[in-house]
C-alpha positions in Angstrom: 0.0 0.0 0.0 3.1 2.5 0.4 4.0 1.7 -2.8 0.4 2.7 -4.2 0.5 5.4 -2.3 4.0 6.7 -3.5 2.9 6.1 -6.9 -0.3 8.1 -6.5 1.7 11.0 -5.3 4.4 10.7 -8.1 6.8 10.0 -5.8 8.9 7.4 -7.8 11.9 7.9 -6.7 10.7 6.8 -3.3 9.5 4.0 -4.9 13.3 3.4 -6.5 14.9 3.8 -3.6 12.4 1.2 -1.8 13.6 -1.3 -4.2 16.6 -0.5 -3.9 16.6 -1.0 -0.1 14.3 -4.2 -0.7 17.4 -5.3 -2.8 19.9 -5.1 0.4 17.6 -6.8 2.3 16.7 -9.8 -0.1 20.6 -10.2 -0.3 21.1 -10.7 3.1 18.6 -13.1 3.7 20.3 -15.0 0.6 23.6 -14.5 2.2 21.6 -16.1 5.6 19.8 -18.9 3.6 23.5 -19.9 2.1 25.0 -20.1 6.0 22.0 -22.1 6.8 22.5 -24.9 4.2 26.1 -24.8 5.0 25.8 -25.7 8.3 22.0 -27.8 8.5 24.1 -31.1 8.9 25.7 -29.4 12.2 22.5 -28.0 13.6 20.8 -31.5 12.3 23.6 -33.2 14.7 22.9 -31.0 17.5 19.5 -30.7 17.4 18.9 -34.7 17.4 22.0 -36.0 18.6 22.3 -39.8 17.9 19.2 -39.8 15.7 20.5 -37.1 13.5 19.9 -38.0 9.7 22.1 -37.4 7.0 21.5 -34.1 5.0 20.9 -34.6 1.0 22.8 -31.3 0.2 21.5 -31.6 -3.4 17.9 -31.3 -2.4 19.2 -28.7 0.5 20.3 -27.1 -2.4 16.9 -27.2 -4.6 15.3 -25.4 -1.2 18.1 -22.8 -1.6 17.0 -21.6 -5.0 13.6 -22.3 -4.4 14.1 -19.8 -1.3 15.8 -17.4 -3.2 13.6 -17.3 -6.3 10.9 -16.6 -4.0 12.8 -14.0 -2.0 13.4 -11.9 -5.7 9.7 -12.7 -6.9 7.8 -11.1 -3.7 10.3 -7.8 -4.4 9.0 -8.1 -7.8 5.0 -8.9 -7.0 5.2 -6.0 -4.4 6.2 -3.2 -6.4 4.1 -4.0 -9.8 1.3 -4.6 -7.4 1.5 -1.1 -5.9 2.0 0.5 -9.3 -0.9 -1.9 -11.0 0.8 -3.2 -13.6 0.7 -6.8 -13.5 0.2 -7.6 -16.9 3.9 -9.1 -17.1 3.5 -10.9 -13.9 0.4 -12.6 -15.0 1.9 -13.9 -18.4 5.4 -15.4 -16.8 3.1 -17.0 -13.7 1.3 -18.8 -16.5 4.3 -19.4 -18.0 5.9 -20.8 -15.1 1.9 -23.1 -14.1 2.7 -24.8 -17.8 5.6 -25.3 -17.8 5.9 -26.8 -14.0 3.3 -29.4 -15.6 4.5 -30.4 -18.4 8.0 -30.8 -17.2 7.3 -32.5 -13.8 4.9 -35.1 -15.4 8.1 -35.7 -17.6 10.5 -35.9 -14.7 8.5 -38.3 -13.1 8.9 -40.7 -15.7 12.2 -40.6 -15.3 12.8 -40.3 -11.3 10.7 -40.9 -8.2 13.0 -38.1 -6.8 10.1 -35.3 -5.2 12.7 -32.8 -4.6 12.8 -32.3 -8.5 9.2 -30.3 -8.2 11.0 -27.8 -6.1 13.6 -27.5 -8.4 11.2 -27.4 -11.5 9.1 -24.7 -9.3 12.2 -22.7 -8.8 13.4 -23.1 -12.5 10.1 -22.0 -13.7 9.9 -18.9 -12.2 13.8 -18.0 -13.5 12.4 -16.1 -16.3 10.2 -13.9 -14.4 12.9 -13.2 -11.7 15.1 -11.8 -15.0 12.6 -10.4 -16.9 10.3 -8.2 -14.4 13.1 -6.1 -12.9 13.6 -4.9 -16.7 10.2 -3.8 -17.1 9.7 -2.2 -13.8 12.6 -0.2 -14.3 11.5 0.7 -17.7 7.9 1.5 -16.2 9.1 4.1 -13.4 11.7 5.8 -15.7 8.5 6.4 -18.5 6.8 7.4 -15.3 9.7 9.8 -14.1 10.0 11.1 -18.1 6.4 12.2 -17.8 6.1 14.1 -14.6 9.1 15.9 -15.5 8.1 17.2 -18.7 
C-alpha cells in the first residue's frame, strides 16, 4: 500500500529507492539462507543428537533456490502490485503453471526423486525473476519522463 500510495503521489523515486533498499535486504537473507544450508548437517547433529539423519545437500540445495527465487519474486510482485501493472506478472506466472506441468509429469517418468518439483518450481519462475526487474525499471523511468516534462 506505500507503494500505491507513493505512486499516486508521483513519488517514484521513493519507490526506486524502496527497491533499492528491498534489494539489500533480499541479499542478506540470501547470504543467511546460504549459511544455513552450509551448516544444516551441524545444527541437524545438534539438534537430534544420535538420531541425526544425513543431510541430502542436493535437495538442500533445490530449497536454496527455491528460497531465493521466491525471495526476488515477492520484491518483484510487491512493487508492480503497488503500481498496478501486473500484466507481465500474470503472463510469466502462467508461463511458469505450464511449464511446471508439463516438465514434472516428464521428470516423473524418469525419477521418483520429489525434490525435482522444487527444483522445476524454482526453475520456472527463472524467467520472471530476470525479466520483471527490466520492465519495472522501464515502467518508473516512462513514469519519471512524464512528470518531468
Amino acid at each position: 500500500s506505500a507503494i500505491t500510495k507513493a505512486y499516486t503521489q508521483k513519488r517514484y523515486q521513493w519507490i526506486i529507492k524502496l527497491q533499492k533498499v528491498l534489494y539489500y535486504i533480499a541479499f542478506g537473507c540470501i547470504i543467511i539462507e546460504c549459511i544455513a544450508v552450509i551448516l544444516l548437517q551441524p545444527i541437524i547433529n545438534i539438534w537430534l543428537g544420535d538420531r541425526a539423519i544425513e543431510v541430502n545437500y542436493l535437495t538442500a540445495s533445490y530449497f536454496l533456490l527455491y528460497g531465493v527465487i521466491m525471495i526476488w519474486v515477492a520484491i518483484q510482485s510487491t512493487i508492480v502490485a503497488g503500481l498496478g501493472t501486473l500484466k507481465t506478472q500474470i503472463k510469466f506466472y502462467l508461463f511458469a503453471a505450464i511449464f511446471k506441468i508439463i516438465i514434472i509429469t516428464i521428470a516423473a517418468q524418469f525419477t521418483n526423486d520429489w525434490s525435482i518439483v522444487v527444483l522445476i518450481t524454482a526453475l520456472g519462475l527463472l524467467p520472471y525473476c530476470i525479466y520483471q526487474p527490466i520492465v519495472i525499471k522501464k515502467e518508473l523511468k516512462i513514469l519519471e519522463l512524464q512528470t518531468s516534462k
